[in-house]
Each structure stands twice: as structure tokens, then as C-alpha cells.
C-alpha positions, 0 to 999 in steps of 0.5 A, a space after each residue: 757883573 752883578 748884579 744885580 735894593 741899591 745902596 741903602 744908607 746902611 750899606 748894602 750893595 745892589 740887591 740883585 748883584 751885579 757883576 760888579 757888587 761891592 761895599 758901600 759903606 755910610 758916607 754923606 749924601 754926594 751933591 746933586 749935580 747937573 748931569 750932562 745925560 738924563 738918567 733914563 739914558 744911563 739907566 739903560 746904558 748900565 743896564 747893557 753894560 752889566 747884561 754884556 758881562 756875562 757875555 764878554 765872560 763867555 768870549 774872554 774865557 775862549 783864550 784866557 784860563 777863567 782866574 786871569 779873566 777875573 784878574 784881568 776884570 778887577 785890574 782893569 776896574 781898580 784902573 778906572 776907579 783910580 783915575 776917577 779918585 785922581 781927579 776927583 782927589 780922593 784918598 783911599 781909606 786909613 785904617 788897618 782894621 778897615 783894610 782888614 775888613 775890605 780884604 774880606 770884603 774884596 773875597 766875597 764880593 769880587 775875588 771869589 764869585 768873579 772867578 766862580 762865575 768865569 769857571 761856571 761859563 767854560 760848561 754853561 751858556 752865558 744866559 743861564 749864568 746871567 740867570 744864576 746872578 739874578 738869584 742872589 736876593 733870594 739866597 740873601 733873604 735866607 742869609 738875612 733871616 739867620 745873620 740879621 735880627 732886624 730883618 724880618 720877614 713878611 708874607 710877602 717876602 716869604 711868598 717871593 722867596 717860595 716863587 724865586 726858587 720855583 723859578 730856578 727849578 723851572 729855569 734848570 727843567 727839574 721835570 726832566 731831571 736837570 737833564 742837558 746841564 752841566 751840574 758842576 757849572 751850574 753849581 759854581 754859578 749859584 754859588 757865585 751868587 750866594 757870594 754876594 749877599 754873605 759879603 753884604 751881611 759881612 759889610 754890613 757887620 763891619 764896615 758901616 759907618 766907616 769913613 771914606 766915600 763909597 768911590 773911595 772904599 770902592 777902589 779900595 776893595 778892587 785894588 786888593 781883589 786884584 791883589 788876591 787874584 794877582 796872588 793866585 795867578 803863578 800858582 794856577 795858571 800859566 802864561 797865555 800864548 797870544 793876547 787874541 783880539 776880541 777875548 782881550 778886548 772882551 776882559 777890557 771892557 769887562 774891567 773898564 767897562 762893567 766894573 769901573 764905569 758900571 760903579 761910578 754910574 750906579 753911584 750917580 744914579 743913587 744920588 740923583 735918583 734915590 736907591 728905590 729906583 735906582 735898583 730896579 737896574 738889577 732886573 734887566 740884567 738877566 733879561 739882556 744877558 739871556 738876549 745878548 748870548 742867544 743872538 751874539 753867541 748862538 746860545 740855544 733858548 727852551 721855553 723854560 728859560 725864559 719862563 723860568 727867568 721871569 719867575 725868578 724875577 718875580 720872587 726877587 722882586 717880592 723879597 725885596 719889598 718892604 712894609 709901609 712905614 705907618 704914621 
């Protein structure tokens, strides 16, 4: 998931995280190939399948307590990841001190808001999560300014950052004192989307520059996320009594899906297309996500939701603009 700029040559994750953000460090400009598929199909394809995790969070989170749905999420992910690297024959990264910044890496950007976002949706509708996500940027842009020198604001980008949170105080209805919200689930949702950019800054800090291609360091940053959750699982929750159908298949799909294919066609998409275009993705997230838990899960819709959605968009939009390089 999310989500929600795509890679930059530095290395940043999407900007709008999706629920499947994760380092990218530098490495070498992949190869254009011939793709089977147009990307336009694939564009959309991710676009669904990174909207539908925050509704197979909502399923699997019916049977499954919310850290074995993260678990189950990374498990399956670092599974995909693997057998992509196998036939590609790709190592995994050297190195202690870069297994020391991707174990930091794999907590901000997977460990901790996967499981932040699992705990959100047992009190709040999968769309409002899915909304939550799309708020990353703007917490970035205030992170950026105090963390990164060389980002440096515009009017523009302040302009959009102003907007984006006008979106979320209309989103959660603050004219009507937040009423009919669950405050803690809502918190842990934004706090799960000021996750990611604090781990982009972190990747940004220390792991640009590194060798290993970003499907390697990848695979690399989920495997020890499924460590940490691993980790966690005998002190936090208990075995489950059943593996009920659909939220089983919904944690699969979660991991095999939303993270492990998610990534390696973010990835093509980066190559064939460019970053620039590759990101706009991130926007429909919480588009599809509002859609898929109003018409699958029966999720109520008010007017301020969707209203509010398209503002949050807007400003995260504006943030992520940059000047025009001058001649």
C-alpha cells in the first residue's frame, strides 16, 4: 500500500506513499525492454491494485489480529521479491552497515505503518484510510524543510501544503467537531502516513548511493520487516483459530499482490516511462480505495469525503512541483 514523485535518481520512494513504499537507493538506469503489455494497461492494473489494499486490510483484519495482517503482508511480498531476484539472479545487498540502515528503513517503511494502518481499520472505514495515505506528501514537505537543506520551498508548494490540510479538516468534517470518527483510528492512520516520509529522508540520509539494484535492496528491506513483525507475533498475538477463506486470501493478495508485483511494476514503469509520469499512479489511490470500500464493503459516503479527498490531492499535487530549471 501506499503509496502513494516516484523514484528520484537520488532515492525516494513514491511520493504519495503507497501501501508498498520502500528504499530505492541509486543504481544504474535498468535496460528498456519490450514489454509485453502498454504501460497505460499497467498503469492502471497498479493503480487498482495498490487502491484494493486498504480494502483487503479491512477483509483480512475480520480474522486475522492487525500485526499478523502486516506480517502475512511483508511474508508474502518478500516471497515474490525473492523469486523475481532468483530468476533474474540477483544477490542481495553486502555490507553491515547498509543491513543496518535497511533494518531502520524496513521499520519506517514497512514494519511500523503497515501495521499502523491494520490497527487504523478495526474503528475506521477502509476509504478514510486510504485518504489518510494520501497525506504523506504534505507531512513530507514539512519534514523536508527542517531535515533537507536543499529542498527548498516555493509559493506554490507552501500553497499546496495550506490546501492538502484544509482537505483533511474537510475530509474528517472539523465543522462539526470531528463528530462520528473514531479519533484513535483516525490518528494511527495519519501517523502511518507520516511514517513514510520520515523513512524517505532516513533513506535519503544513508542508503543513496549504495550498491545493489532497487529490486535487490527491496527485497532485502521486506525480508527484515518480516523479521521485525516475525519478531513481535509470539508476544502480541495468539494463534488464529481457522485460516477463513476470504480474509486468507485477502492477506495474500495483500502481500503477493500489492507489495510484491506492486514494486516490480512501479519499477518498469520508472524505466520505461520516467519518474515524472510514473508517479502520478499515487493519485488514484485514494480515488479507487474510496470507490472499492463504498461499493464492496457498503462503507457509508458524505459529501465531505469525497470533496475533501480531491483537495488533499490538489495540494499534494502543488507540493510536489518543482521550479523550472532555467537556461
Amino acid at each position: 500500500m501506499s503509496a502513494p514523485a516516484a523514484p528520484r535518481p537520488l532515492a525516494s520512494p513514491p511520493a504519495t506513499p503507497s501501501p508498498t513504499t520502500v528504499a530505492t537507493p541509486d543504481a544504474p538506469a535498468a535496460p528498456r525492454r519490450r514489454r509485453l503489455t502498454d504501460w497505460r494497461v499497467r498503469f492502471a492494473v497498479l493503480s487498482v491494485v495498490w487502491g484494493f489494499s486498504f480494502l483487503l486490510i479491512k477483509v483480512g483484519t475480520e480474522a486475522y489480529a492487525p500485526l499478523q495482517v502486516a506480517f502475512g503482508r511483508v511474508l508474502f511480498g518478500t516471497a515474490v521479491l525473492g523469486a523475481a531476484l532468483a530468476l533474474r539472479r540477483e544477490r542481495l545487498p553486502r555490507g553491515l552497515r547498509t543491513w543496518g540502515h535497511l533494518t531502520v528503513a524496513a521499520l519506517l517503511l514497512n514494519a511500523l505503518p503497515f501495521t499502523l494502518f491494520a490497527y487504523a481499520e478495526l474503528t475506521i472505514p477502509s476509504s478514510l484510510a486510504g485518504i489518510c495515505n494520501a497525506t504523506s506528501p504534505l507531512w513530507g514537505m514539512v519534514l523536508s524543510l527542517v531535515a533537507l537543506s536543499e529542498d527548498r520551498p516555493t509559493r506554490r508548494r507552501f500553497a499546496g501544503l495550506v490546501i492538502g490540510f484544509l482537505g483533511v479538516l474537510t475530509v474528517l468534517g472539523a465543522w462539526q467537531g470531528f463528530s462520528g470518527l473514531d479519533a484513535k483510528g483516525t490518528a494511527m492512520a495519519l501517523l502511518a502516513s507520516l511514517s513514510y516520509p520520515v523513512g524517505w529522508i532516513y533513506v535519503r540520509r544513508t542508503l543513496a548511493g549504495r550498491e545493489g539494484s532497487p529490486l535487490a535492496m527491496t527485497g532485502a528491506q521486506l525480508l527484515l520487516a518480516t523479521v521485525q513483525l516475525g519478531a513481535l507475533l509470539p508476544f502480541f498475538t495468539s494463534a488464529p483459530s481457522g485460516l477463513p477463506l476470504w480474509p486468507t486470501l485477502s492477506v495474500v493478495a495483500l502481500g503477493a499482490l500489492g507489495t510484491g508485483y506492486a514494486l516490480q511494476t512501479q519499477y518498469g514503469l520508472v524505466a520505461e516511462i520516467g519518474p515524472t509520469t510514473a508517479q502520478m499512479v499515487t493519485y488514484f489511490i485514494p480515488v479507487i480505495a474510496t470507490a472499492a470500500g463504498v461499493l464492496a464493503l457498503g462503507e457509508d459516503l458524505t459529501w465531505n469525503t469525497p470533496v475533501g479527498a480531491a483537495i488533499v490531492l490538489t495540494g499534494a499535487f502543488l507540493t510536489q512541483s518543482r521550479p523550472r530549471p532555467t537556461r
